[in-house]
N, C-alpha and C positions, 0 to 999 in steps of 0.2 A: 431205634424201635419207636414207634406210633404208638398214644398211649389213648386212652377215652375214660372220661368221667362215668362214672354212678353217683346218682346222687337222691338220695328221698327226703322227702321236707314231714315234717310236725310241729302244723302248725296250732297252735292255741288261740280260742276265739270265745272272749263272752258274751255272753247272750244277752239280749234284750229285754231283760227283766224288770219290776218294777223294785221284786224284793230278792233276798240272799235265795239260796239253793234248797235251804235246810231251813230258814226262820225268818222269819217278818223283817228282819232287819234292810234297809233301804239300799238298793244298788244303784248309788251314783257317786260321781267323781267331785273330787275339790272336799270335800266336806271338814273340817279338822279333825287330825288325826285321832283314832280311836272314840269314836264318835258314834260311828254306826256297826257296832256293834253290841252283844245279850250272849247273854251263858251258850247258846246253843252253838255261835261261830266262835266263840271264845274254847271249847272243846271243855266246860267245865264239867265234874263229877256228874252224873245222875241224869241228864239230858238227853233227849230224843230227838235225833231230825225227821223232819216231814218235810215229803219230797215238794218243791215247784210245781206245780200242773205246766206252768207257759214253758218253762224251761223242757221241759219233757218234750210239749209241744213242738217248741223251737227243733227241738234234736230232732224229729221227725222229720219237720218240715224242709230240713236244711239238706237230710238224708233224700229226702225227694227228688230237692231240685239238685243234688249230687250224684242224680240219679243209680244212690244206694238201695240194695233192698233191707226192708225196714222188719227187724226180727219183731215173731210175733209172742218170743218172751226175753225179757232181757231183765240183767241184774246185777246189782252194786256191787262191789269189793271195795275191801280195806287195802290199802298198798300205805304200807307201815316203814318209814324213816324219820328221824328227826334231823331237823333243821330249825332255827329261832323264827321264821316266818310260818310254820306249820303249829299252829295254836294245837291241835289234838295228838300231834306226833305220830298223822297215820292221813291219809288222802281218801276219802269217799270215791271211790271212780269204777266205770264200769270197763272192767276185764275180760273174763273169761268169754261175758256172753252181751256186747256190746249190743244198741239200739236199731246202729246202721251200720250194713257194711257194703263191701265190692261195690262201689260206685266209680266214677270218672269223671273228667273236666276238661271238655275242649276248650279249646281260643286259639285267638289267632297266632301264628310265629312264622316268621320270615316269609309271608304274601303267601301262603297257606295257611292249614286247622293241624293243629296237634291235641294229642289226648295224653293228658295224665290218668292213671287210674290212683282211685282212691279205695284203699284197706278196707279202712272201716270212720266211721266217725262217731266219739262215743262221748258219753257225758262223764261230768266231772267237777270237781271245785277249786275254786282258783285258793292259793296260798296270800297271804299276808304279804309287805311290803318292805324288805330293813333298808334303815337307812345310816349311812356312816358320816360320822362327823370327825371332828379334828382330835377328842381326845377321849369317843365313847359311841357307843350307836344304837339306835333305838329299833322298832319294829311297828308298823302301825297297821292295824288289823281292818281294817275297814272293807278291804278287799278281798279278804278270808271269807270264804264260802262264796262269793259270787260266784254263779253256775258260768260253766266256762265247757265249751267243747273243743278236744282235741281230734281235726282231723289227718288223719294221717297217710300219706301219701306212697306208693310200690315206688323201688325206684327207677322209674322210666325217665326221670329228667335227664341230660345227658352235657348241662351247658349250664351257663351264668344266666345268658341271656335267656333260659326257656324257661327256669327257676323265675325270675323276674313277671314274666307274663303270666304266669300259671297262678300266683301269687297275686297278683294285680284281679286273672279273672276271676279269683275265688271271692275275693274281698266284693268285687261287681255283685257276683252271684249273692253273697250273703249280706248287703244291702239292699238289695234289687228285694231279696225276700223278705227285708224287713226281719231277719235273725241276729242282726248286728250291725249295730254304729261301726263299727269299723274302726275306729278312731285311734289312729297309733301315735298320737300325740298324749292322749289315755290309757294309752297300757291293753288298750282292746284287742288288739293282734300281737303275739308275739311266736318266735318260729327258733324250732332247734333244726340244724341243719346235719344229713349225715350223708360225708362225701370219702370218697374212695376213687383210685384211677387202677387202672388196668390193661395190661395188653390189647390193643385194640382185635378185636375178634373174640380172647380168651371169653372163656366160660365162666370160669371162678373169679368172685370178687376179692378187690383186694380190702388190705388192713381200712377198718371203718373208722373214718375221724369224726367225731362229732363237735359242730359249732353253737354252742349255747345262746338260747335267751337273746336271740336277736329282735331287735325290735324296728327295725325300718329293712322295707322291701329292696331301696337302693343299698343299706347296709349289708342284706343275702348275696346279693349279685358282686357285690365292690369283693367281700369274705372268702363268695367264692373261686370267683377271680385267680385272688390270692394264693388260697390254695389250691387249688386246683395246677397252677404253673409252680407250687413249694412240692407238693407230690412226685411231678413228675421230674424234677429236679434231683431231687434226693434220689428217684431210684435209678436215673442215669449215670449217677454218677457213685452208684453201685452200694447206696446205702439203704436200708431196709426201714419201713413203717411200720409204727406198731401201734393197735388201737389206742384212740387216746381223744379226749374231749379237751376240747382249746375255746378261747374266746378270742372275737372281734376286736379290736383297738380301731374304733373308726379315725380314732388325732393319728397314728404313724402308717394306719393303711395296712396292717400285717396281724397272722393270726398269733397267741402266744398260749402255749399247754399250758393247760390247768394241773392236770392228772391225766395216768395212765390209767388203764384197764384192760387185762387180761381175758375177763371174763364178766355179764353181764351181772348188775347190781342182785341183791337177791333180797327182794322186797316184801316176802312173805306175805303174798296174796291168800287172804282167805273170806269169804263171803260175810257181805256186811249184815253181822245180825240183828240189827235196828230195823231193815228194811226190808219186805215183803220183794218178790221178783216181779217187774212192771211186764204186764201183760196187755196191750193193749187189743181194747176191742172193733168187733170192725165201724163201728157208730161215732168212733172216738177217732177212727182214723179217717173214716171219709168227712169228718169234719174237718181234721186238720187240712187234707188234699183240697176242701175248697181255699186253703190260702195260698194256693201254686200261682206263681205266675211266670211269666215266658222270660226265659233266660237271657242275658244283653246278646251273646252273637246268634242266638237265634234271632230276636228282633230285628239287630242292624242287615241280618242275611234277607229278610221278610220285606223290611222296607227297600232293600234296594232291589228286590224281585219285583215284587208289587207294584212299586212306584218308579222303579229304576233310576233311582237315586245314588249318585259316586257314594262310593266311602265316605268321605268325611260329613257330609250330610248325615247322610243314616248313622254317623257313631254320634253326629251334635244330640240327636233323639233320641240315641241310647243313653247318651250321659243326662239329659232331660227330659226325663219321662213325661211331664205335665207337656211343655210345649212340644213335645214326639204326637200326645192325645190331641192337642188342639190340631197339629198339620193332619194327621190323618182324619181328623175325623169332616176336613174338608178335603183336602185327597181324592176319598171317596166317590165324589161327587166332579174331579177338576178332569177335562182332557189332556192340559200339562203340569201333573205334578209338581214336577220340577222348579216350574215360576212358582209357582205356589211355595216350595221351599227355599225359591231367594226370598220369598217376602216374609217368610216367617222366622227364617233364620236373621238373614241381615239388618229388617225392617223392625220389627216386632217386636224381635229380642234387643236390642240396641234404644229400643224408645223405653221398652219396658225397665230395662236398665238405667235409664236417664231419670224414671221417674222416681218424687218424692217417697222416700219407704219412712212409716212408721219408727220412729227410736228405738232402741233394743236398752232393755235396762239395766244390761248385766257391760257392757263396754263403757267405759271410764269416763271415752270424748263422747258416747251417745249415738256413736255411727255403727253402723250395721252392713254388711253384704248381703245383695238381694240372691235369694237361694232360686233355685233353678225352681222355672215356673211361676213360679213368685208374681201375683197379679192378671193369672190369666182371669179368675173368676171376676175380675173387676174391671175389663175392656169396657166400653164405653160403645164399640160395634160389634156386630153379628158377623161370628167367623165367617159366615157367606160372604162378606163384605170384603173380604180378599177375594174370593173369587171373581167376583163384578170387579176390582179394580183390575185384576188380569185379562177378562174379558178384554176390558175397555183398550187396554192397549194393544191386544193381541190382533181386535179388528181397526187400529191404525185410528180411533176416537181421537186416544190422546197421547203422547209420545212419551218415552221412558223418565224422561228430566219432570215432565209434567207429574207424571204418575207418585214420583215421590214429593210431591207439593199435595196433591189429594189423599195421599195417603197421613201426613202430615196432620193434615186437618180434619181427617177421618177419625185417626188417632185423639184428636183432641175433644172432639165436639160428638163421635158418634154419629155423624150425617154417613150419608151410603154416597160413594164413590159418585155415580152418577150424580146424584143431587150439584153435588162440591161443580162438577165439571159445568152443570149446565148453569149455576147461580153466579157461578166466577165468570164464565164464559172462557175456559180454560182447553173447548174442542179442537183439536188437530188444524193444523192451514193447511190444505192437498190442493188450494187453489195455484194451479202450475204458475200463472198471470199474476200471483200475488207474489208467490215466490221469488219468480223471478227478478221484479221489482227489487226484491230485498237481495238478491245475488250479484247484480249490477252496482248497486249501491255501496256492498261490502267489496267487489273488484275495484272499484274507482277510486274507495279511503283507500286500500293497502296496496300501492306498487311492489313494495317489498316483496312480503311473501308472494303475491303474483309472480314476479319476475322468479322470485325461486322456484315454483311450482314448473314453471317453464323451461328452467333449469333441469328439471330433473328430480326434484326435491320435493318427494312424496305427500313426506308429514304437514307439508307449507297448509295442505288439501285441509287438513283436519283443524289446523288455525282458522281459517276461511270460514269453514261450517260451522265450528263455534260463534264465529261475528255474526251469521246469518240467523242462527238460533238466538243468538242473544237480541237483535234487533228484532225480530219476531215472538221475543217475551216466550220463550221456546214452545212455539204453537207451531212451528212451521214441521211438516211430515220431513223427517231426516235423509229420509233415503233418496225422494226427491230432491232436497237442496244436494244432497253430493252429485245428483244426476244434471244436475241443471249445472252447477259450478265447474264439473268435468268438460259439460259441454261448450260451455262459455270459455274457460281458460283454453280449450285447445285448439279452439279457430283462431284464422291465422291474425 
């Protein structure tokens, strides 16, 4: 029997805050433990939370470009368990009547678009941290109440590998928005996994296994993997699942039960009475909607329409928005795009990378990675100044070898393309008679490759045309030296 996955992801994402959810306390990473925390995320006696505005915000904005519709009342609940990382012994979170819901998330999967739909995606606050040591273990709170939204996923995934990309484009998407660092090296993404297999066709799903508190996207895929071929095993071999939440061992590569469960937890949701129901107004939302912006496979689909630019071009732009702005905003203006994007890609970004960056004061040795974009506002020339050097080659001025010498120097000094060519005297040789000269010159040093080329022996041609360029300090038109050199080797 043929068996097929179900699989829904929830995943956990904090937001971009400056402060906790509920109190002024500070939302950032590293800080020493119990630090940034006050009565209010501590859950002590007699305290009141007051909600985030940007957190709210965020949930909105996220719900947009999730393309959720955005309820026009929504409101907290208590979901009440203890655990020693739950300071209040009860979760803030909106339930019954979440922010956002029935959204979706295309991207790419195997040289087509797939669609995830998404539930709902609602706010919430993140729990405390424990940590276990050798003969005791501690809890550090610092992380208690930072706003956090869970979004949660129908399950239409159907694989490891579409788990993987769906996961990858959300992270895109809620960067791209500016509603999260993303940063899963922080703790900022993490994802409960619930997978189940089934008779392929069947209607009814099978027993739901849940993989906990994963925290890397290769970790979901590797998990699910895992399970997914442990599922189908067991029930070939006539043994029965029964729900149960398991965790990851990324060291042995396999999943291992935590606990069983019968029946879902019963968390005794009841409306949080601290806080009023968020209703937002429509001034408040079409303020939020000016912070939309265009989602990454819409963009890479835009630039390669537009500009007809391959794949991997238009994804360099997706993953680099700043130097995405600088090529198109001369694009616009190019008849071949495309040159345009070897020189921004290859050219630009590669110098830009070369160049001295400022110290970063938080690394040890004082070095730094230059982040994408990084230095356009500080070119030295006039993005049009690519243009003019494509020009220049395009009508045979100056040759490709050349071009990346002007541009060199363009890069450094700010002079325009033209200036460089006519001050160096750096213009094309198309004189046939000069040419030639120099074609003769290079058959008469190299018997060798001559005699090969005579042989039969193609590639000998492209040695030749190198000696010629190089003895013409490569000013000489290219396409003439291989026409004269053809010429010349194949009389008799």
């Amino acid at each position: 029997m043929d068996y097929e996955a179900v699989i829904g992801l929830e995943t956990h994402v904090q937001l971009k805050t400056k402060s906790k959810m509920w109190c002024g306390c500070a939302n950032e990473f590293g800080a020493p433990p119990n630090t940034n925390v006050c009565p209010v995320c501590l859950g002590l006696p007699g305290v009141l939370p007051v909600a985030n505005e940007e957190a709210l915000r965020l949930t909105v904005l996220t719900g947009l470009l999730l393309n959720c519709s955005v309820s026009r009342v929504a409101k907290f609940d208590r979901k009440n368990y203890f655990y020693p990382d739950v300071p209040k012994n009860y979760q803030i979170t909106q339930y019954a009547q979440p922010s956002t819901v029935n959204g979706y998330v295309d991207f790419e999967l195997n040289g087509g678009i797939s669609r995830v739909r998404v539930t709902r995606a609602h706010l919430e606050e993140d729990v405390g941290k424990n940590f276990h040591f050798e003969r005791n273990s501690g809890v550090d709170f610092n992380r208690a109440g930072v706003p956090l939204l869970e979004i949660v996923s129908e399950p239409d995934i159907t694989c490891a590998d579409m788990a993987y990309e769906y996961l990858n484009a959300l992270k895109d998407i809620l960067v791209y928005g500016a509603a999260s660092d993303c940063d899963m090296e922080k703790g900022m993404v993490r994802c409960d996994v619930n997978v189940s297999v089934r008779p392929r066709g069947a209607k009814e799903l099978g027993a739901k296994i849940e993989i906990k508190n994963m925290n890397s996207f290769s970790g979901v895929r590797k998990a699910l993997e895992y399970e997914i071929s442990r599922q189908i095993e067991v029930l070939k071999s006539g043994g029965k699942l029964s729900q149960s939440t398991r965790r990851w061992d990324d060291v042995t590569g396999v999943t291992e039960e935590m606990r069983t469960k019968e029946h879902a937890h019963d968390y005794r949701y009841f409306a949080e009475p601290d806080l009023m129901p968020f209703e937002p107004r429509d001034e408040w939302l079409a303020e939020v909607r000016k912070r939309m912006v265009e989602l990454p496979l819409a963009r890479k689909q835009r630039f390669m329409c537009d500009y007809q630019l391959p794949a991997s071009d238009a994804q360099t732009f997706v993953w680099d928005v700043p130097l995405g702005d600088f090529f198109e905003k001369i694009a616009k203006q190019a008849k071949n795009p495309k040159a345009v994007a070897n020189w921004v890609i290859n050219n630009l970004r590669a110098k830009m990378a070369e160049a001295p960056l400022t110290p970063s004061l938080s690394p040890s040795d004082g070095e730094r990675v230059a982040k994408p974009g990084e230095g356009l506002a500080d070119l030295k020339f006039k993005p049009e100044a690519i243009l003019e050097l494509v020009g220049l080659v395009e009508n045979k001025t100056i040759s490709t070898a050349i071009a990346q010498q002007v541009f060199n120097e363009m890069f450094d000094t700010g002079e325009s393309p033209a200036a460089i060519v006519l001050k160096k005297g750096l213009a094309q040789v198309s004189d046939a008679d000069a040419i030639e000269k120099f074609c003769d010159e290079v058959i008469a040093a190299n018997p060798g490759p001559v005699a090969d080329f005579k042989n039969g022996r193609a590639a000998a041609l492209n040695f030749l045309k190198g000696q010629v360029m190089k003895r013409s300090k490569g000013k000489a038109n290219p396409n003439l030296v291989g026409e004269i050199l053809q010429r010349k080797l194949k009389q008799p």
